[in-house]
C-alpha positions as CSV (number, residue, x, y, z in Angstrom):
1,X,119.6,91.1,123.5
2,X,116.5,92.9,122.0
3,X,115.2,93.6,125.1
4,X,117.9,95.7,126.5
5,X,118.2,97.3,123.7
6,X,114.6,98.7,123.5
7,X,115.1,98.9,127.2
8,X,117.9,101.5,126.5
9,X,116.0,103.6,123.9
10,X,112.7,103.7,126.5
11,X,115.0,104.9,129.2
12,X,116.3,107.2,126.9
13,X,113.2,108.9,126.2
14,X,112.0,109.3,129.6
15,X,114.9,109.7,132.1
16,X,115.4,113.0,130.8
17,X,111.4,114.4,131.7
18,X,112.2,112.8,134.8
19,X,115.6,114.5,135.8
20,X,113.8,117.4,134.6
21,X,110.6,117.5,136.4
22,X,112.5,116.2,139.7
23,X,114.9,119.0,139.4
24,X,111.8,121.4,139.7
25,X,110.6,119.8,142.5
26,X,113.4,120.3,144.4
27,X,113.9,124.1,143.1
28,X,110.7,125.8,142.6
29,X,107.6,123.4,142.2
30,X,107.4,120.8,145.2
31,X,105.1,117.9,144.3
32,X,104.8,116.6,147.6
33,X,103.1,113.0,147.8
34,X,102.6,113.3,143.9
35,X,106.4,112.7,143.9
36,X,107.3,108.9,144.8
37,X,104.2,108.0,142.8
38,X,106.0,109.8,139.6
39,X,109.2,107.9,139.6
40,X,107.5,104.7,139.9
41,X,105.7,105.9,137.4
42,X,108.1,106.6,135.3
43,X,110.1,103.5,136.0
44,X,106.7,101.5,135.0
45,X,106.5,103.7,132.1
46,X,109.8,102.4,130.8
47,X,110.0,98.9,131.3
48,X,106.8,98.8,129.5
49,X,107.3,100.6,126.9
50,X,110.5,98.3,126.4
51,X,108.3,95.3,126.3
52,X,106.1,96.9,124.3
53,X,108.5,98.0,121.3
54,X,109.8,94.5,121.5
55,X,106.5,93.0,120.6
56,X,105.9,95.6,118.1
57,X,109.3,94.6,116.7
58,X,108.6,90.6,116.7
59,X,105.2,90.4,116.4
60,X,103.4,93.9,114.8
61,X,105.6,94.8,112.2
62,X,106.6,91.3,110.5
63,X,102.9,90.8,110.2
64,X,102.2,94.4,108.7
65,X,105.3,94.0,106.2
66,X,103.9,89.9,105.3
67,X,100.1,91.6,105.1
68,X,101.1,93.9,102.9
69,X,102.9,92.1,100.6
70,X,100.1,89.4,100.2
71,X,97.1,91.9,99.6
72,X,99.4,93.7,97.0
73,X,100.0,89.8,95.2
74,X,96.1,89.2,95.2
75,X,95.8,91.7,93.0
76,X,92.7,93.3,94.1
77,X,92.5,97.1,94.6
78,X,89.2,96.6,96.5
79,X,90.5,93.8,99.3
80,X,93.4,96.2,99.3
81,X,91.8,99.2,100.3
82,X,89.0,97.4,102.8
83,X,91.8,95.9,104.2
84,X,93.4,98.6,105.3
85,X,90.8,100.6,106.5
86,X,90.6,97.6,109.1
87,X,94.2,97.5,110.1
88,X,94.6,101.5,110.5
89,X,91.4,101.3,112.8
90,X,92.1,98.4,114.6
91,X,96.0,99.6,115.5
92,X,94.7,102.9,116.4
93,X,92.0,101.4,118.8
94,X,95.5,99.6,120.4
95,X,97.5,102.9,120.4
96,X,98.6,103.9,123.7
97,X,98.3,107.5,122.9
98,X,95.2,107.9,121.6
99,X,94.0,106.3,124.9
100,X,95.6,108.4,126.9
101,X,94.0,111.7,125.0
102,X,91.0,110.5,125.0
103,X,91.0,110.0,129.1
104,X,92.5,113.2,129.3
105,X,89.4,114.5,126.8
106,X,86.8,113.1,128.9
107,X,88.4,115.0,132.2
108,X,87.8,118.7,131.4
109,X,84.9,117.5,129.0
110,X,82.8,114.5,130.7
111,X,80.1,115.0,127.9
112,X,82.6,113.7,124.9
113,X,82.6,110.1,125.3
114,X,85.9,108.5,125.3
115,X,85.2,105.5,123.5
116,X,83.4,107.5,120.8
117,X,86.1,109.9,120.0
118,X,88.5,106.6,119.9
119,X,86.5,105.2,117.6
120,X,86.2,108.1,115.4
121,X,89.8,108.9,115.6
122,X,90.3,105.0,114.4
123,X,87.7,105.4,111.6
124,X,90.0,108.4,110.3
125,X,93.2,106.5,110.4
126,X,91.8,103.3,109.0
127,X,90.3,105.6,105.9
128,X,93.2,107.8,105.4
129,X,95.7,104.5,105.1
130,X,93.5,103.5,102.4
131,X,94.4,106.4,100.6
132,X,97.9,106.0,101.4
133,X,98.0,103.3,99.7
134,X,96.2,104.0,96.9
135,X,98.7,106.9,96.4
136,X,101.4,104.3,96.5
137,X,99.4,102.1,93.6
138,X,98.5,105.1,91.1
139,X,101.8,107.1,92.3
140,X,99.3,110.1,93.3
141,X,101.6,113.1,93.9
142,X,101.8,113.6,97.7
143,X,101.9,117.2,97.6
144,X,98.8,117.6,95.8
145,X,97.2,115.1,98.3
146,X,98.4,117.4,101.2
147,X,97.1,120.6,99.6
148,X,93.9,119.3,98.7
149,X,93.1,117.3,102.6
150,X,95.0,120.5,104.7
151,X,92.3,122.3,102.8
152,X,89.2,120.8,103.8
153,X,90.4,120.4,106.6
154,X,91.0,123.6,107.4
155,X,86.8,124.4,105.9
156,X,85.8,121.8,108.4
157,X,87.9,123.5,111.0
158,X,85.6,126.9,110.7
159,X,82.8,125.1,111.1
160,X,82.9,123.1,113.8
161,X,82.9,123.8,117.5
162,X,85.6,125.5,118.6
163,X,85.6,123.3,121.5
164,X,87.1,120.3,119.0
165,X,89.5,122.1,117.2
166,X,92.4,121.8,119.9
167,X,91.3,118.0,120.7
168,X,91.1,117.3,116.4
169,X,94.5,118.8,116.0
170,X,95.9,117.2,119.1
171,X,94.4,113.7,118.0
172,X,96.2,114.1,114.7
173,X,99.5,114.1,116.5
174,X,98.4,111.5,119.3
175,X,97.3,108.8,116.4
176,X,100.8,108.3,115.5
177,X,102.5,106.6,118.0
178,X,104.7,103.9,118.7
179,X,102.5,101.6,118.1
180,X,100.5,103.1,114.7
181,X,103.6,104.1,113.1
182,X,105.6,100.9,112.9
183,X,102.7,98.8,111.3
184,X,101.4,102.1,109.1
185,X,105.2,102.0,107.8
186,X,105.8,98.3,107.6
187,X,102.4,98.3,105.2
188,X,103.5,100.5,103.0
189,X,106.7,99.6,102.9
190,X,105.2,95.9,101.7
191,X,102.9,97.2,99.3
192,X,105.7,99.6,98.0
193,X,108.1,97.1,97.5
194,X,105.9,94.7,95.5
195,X,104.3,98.0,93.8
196,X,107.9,99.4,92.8
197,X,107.8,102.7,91.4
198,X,109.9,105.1,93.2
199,X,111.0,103.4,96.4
200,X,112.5,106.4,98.0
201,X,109.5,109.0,98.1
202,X,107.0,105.8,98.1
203,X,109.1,104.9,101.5
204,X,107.7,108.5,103.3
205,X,104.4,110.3,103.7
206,X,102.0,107.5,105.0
207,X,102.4,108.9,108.3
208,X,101.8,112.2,106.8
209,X,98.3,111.3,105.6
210,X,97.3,108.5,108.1
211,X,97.3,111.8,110.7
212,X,95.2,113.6,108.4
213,X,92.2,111.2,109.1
214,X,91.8,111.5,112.8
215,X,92.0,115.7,112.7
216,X,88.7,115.4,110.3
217,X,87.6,112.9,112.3
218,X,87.5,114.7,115.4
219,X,86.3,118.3,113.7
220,X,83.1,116.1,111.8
221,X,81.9,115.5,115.9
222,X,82.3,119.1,116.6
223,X,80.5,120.1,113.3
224,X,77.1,117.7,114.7
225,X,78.2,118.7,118.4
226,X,76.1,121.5,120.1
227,X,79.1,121.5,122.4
228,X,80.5,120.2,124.9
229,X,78.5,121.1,127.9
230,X,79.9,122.2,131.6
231,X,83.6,121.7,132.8
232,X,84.0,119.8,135.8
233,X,83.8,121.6,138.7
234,X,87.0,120.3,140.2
235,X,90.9,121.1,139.3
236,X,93.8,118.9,139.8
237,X,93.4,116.2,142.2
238,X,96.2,115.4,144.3
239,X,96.3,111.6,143.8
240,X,98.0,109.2,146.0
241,X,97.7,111.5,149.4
242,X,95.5,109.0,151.0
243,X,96.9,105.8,149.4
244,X,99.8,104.1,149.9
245,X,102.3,104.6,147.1
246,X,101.9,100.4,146.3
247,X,97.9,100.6,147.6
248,X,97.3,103.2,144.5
249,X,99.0,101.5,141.7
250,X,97.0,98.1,142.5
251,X,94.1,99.9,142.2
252,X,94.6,100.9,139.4
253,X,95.2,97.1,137.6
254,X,91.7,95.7,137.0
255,X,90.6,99.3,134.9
256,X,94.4,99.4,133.5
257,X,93.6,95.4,132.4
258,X,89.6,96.2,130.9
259,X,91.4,98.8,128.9
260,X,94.0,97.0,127.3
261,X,91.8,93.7,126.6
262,X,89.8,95.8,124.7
263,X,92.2,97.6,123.1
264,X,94.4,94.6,121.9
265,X,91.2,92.1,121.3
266,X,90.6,93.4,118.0
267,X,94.0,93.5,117.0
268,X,94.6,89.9,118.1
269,X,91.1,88.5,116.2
270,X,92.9,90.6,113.1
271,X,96.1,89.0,113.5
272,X,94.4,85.1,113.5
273,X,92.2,85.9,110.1
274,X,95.5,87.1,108.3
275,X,97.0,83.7,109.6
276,X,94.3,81.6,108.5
277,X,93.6,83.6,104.8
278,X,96.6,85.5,103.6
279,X,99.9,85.3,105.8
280,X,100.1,81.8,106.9
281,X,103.0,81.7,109.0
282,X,105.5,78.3,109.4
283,X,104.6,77.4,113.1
284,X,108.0,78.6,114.3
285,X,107.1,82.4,112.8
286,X,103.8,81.9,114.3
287,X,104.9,81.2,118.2
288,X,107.5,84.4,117.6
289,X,104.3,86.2,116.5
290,X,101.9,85.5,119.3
291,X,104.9,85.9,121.8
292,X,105.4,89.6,120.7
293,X,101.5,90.1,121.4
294,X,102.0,89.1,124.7
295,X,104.9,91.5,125.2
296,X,102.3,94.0,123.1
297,X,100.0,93.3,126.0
298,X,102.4,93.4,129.3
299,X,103.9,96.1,127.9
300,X,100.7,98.5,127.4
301,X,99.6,97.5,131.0
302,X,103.2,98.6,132.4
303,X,102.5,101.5,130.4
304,X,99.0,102.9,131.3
305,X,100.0,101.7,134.8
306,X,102.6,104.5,134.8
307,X,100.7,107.3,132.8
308,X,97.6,107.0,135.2
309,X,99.3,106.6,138.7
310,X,102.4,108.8,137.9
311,X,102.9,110.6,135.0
312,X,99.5,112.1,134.4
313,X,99.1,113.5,138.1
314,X,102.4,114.6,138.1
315,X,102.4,116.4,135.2
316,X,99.2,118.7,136.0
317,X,99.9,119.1,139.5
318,X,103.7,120.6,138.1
319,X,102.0,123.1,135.8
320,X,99.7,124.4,138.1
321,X,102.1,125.1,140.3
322,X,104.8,126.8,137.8
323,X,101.8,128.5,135.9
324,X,100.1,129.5,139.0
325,X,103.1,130.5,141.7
326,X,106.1,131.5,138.9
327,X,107.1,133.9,136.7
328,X,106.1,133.5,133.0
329,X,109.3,133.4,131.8
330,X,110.1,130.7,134.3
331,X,106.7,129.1,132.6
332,X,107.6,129.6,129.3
333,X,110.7,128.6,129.4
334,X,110.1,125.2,131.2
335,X,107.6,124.4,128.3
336,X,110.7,124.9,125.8
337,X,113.0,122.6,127.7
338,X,110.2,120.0,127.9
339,X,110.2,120.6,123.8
340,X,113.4,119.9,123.4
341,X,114.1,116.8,125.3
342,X,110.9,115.3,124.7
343,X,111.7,115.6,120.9
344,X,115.2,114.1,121.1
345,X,114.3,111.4,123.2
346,X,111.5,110.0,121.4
347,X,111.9,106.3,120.1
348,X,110.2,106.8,117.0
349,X,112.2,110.0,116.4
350,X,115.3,108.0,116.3
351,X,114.0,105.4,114.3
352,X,112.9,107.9,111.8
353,X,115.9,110.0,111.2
354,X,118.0,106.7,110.6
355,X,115.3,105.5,108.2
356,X,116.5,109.0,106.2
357,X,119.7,108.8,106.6
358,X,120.2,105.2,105.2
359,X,117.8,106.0,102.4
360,X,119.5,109.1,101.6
361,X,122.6,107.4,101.8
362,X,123.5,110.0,104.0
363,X,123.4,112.7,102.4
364,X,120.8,113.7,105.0
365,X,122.3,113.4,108.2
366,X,120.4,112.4,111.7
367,X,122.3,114.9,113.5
368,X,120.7,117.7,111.8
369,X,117.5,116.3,111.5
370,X,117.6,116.1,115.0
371,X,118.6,119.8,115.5
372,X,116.2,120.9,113.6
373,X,113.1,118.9,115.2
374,X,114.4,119.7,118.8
375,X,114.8,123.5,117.6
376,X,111.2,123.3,116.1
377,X,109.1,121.4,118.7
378,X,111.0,123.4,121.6
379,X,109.4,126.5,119.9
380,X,105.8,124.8,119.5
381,X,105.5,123.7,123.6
382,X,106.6,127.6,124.3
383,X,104.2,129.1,121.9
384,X,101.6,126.6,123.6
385,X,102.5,127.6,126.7
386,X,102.5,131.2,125.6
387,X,99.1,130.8,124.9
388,X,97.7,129.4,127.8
389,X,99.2,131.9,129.7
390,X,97.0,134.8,127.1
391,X,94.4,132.3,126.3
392,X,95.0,133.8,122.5
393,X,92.8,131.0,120.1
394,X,94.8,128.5,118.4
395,X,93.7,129.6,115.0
396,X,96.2,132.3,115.2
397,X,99.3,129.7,115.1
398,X,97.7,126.9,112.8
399,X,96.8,129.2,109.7
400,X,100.0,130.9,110.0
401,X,102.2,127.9,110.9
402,X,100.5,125.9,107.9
403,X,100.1,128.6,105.3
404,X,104.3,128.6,106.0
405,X,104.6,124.7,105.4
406,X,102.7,125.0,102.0
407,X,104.8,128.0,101.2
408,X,108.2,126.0,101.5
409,X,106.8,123.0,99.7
410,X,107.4,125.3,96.4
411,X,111.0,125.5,97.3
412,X,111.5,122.3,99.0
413,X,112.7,119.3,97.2
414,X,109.7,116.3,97.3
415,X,111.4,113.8,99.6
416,X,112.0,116.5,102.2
417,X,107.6,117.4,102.2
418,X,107.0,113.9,102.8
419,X,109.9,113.7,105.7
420,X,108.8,117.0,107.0
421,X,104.9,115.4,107.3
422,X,105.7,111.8,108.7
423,X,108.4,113.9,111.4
424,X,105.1,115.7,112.4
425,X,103.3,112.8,113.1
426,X,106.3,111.1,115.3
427,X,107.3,114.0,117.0
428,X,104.4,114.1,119.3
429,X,104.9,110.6,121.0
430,X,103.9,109.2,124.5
431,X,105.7,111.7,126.3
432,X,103.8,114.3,124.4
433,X,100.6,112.8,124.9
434,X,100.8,112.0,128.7
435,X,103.0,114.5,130.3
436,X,103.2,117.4,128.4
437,X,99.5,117.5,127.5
438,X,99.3,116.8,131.5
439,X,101.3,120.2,132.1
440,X,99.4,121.9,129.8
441,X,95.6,121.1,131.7
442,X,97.5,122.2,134.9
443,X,98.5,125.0,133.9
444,X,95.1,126.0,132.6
445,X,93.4,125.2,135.6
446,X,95.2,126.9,137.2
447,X,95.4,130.2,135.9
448,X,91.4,129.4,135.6
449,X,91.6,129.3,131.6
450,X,89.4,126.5,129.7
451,X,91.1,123.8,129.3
452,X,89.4,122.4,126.1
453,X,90.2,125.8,124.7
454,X,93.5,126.9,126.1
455,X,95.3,123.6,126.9
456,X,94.4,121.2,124.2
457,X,96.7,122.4,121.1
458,X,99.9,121.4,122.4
459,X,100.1,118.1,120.4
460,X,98.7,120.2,117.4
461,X,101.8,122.3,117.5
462,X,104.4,120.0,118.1
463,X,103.5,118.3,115.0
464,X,102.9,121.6,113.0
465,X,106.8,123.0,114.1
466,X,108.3,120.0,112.1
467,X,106.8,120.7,108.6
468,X,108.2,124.2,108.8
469,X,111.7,123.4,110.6
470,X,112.5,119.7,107.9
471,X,111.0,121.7,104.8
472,X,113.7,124.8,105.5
473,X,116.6,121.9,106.3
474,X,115.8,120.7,102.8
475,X,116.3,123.9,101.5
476,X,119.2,124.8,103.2
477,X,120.8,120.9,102.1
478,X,119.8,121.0,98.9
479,X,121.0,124.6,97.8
480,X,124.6,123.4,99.8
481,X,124.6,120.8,97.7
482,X,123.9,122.4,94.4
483,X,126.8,125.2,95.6
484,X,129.1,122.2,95.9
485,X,128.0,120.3,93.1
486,X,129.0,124.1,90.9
487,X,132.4,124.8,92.6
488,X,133.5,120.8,91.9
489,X,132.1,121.3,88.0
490,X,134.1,125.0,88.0
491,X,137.4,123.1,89.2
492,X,136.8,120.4,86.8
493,X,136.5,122.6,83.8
494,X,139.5,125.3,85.1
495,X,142.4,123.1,83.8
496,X,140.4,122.8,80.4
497,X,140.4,127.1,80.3
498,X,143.9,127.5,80.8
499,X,145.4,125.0,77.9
């Protein structure tokens, strides 16, 4: 059954955060009444995030494969591109993440409205997919693509408010999420396979590009920002002390439903035009279709139900405590181990890697892919964790860490770039964007850093590590493979030299 499966991969992803975080509750960080409301949190967190992948999987992504398709048979580039400006903004309004970040935003930063930076972040996506697949149409080299954006990016970086160039970065990992990413895939993939061309590198680097949009998105507000006024007086609030553990969960619900009505309405008003003008499901299709939307809905309310009364709280309470009563080391090196498991446990991780592996026919295994993202985002949440600790700026890991990535595209066979970019983007999933980002405003806090400045950046590196650790698997794959391929041509010819 569907549902156990996705039920299996969602427990899979965030049993091991919780085994972890309740192990330092009982060794070094007790979290008190912040406790019981975390493993019901986290129990909320993945039954809905079961439901939700299975309406992704029976409603969202046979619609974004059919729409896809059917604007590529019209014919016409301009319906083509309008069209999916629309669907990257709408999905991004309904991505779970980007909710969350923006909440988690408006916290340390009241005067940066949440719904605006959503809607800008959308706006970037929905742009940024239009060029996607316009790279797919003209077969635009991707690499060229990635220089030229990274680059203006990286002007509009140095001249915005320094205040927005964690939250950009961050919402450039946050955008791609389990919901954005199967529908951003499944649209390309329909457009590629009625464009043709070559399927293999057509298959990768949407991702890559879609996250581009939100990061220049977010930096244009900081350019016509004066700032982002006073932080909130307040640190971490110890939620749930004076509620009952059921009590403060139900509270929750009515703001938990507003949110996700308007998150979804869009999408589901999107969903009926393509019915009525381009997709036209039989009515069998179509009932399969409007079930997975409400699965899509129960599933986000389970969700934000979890994040908001148990995750979130959790999570900041745990690195104040660790950041404000432990060693560094101890710090540091919780950060890491969050890195790592959060990595391998992430749906659209798994998804990813055995996307690769069948379309590399396996010459690029998942077991290495997945060494080399744990090994790479386990080094971005300690550097970020590092850096909270010395409040050192984050330009001093993002022009590094990216002049690196563009260095190893010289050496690094195509399809492995536009793996390393899209592995970026799905690294930094919902446990990225709720608890780790959580643990990183704690810690700030604590230690009495800015949290605007210091903590937001963790997302940006977990995607950045990727490029680097993918591009150098390519590298390392591709010259084994050339070594192989000259040993099996030396033995071939040896027989030859001796008669």
């Amino acid at each position: 059954m569907i549902f156990l499966e996705k039920l299996r991969e969602s427990a899979i992803s965030v049993l091991p955060i919780m085994a972890l975080v309740s192990l330092l509750h009982l060794a070094v960080a007790p979290l008190g009444a912040l406790f019981p409301p975390f493993l019901l949190g986290g129990v909320l967190i993945i039954i809905g995030l079961s439901f939700f992948l299975v309406g992704a999987d029976i409603g969202v992504l046979p619609m974004g494969q059919r729409a896809g398709s059917a604007l590529v048979h019209k014919r016409n580039l301009p319906l083509l591109l309008g069209a999916g400006f629309i669907i990257g903004f709408i999905i991004t309004v309904a991505e779970p993440d980007v909710q969350v970040l923006a909440a988690q935003v408006m916290d340390v930063a009241p005067s940066i409205s949440a719904r605006n930076l959503v809607f800008m972040i959308a706006a970037g996506v929905g742009l940024f997919v239009s060029l996607a697949l316009l790279r797919v149409i003209f077969q635009f080299s991707l690499r060229v693509l990635l220089l030229l954006f990274y680059a203006l990016l990286f002007v509009c970086a140095a001249l915005s408010s320094p205040e927005f160039l964690g939250v950009g970065f961050d919402a450039g990992g946050a955008t791609t999420g389990p919901m954005t990413v199967p529908f951003i895939l499944a649209l390309g993939m329909g457009v590629a396979a009625v464009r043709g061309g070559n399927a293999e590198n057509d298959s990768f680097g949407f991702i890559g590009l879609a996250s581009i949009g939100p990061i220049m998105a977010v930096l244009l507000m900081g350019m016509l920002s004066s700032g982002t006024g006073e932080l909130p007086a307040e640190s971490v609030e110890s939620a749930g002390e004076s509620l009952s553990l059921l009590a403060a969960f139900l509270n929750l619900v009515p703001e938990v439903l507003h949110e996700v009505l308007v998150a979804l309405g869009p999408l589901f008003l999107l969903f009926a035009v393509f019915q009525l003008t381009l997709v036209r499901m039989p009515s069998q299709q179509l009932l399969r279709l409007i079930m997975g939307l409400v699965y899509t809905f129960l599933g986000l309310v389970l969700f934000f139900l979890g994040v908001k009364g148990g995750f979130m709280p959790a999570g900041r309470e745990l690195g104040a405590l660790i950041a404000g009563t432990q060693p560094s080391a101890l710090f540091i090196s919780a950060g890491v181990l969050f890195g790592a498991l959060v990595v391998c446990a992430e749906p659209a991780v798994w998804v990813l890697t055995v996307q690769v592996e069948e379309i590399s026919g396996g010459s690029i295994r998942r077991s290495l892919m997945l060494a080399a993202l744990s090994l790479g985002v386990a080094c971005a949440v300690g550097m970020a964790m590092f850096r909270i600790l010395n409040g050192i700026s984050l330009w001093y890991f993002l022009i590094p860490g990216y002049l690196l990535s563009f260095g190893l595209m010289r050496f690094c066979p195509p399809l492995f770039t536009a793996i390393a970019f899209d592995s970026g983007g799905v690294a930094s999933g919902p446990m990225a964007s709720t608890f780790i980002l959580a643990f990183a405003l704690g810690a700030s806090n604590a230690l009495g850093g800015n949290p605007i400045l210091d903590a937001f950046g963790v997302i940006a590196l977990i995607a950045m590590t990727p490029l680097i650790a993918i591009q150098a698997l390519g590298i390392l794959v591709t010259r084994a493979e050339n070594k192989t391929l000259a040993l099996s041509r030396h033995s071939q010819h040896a027989p030859e030299d001796k008669a």
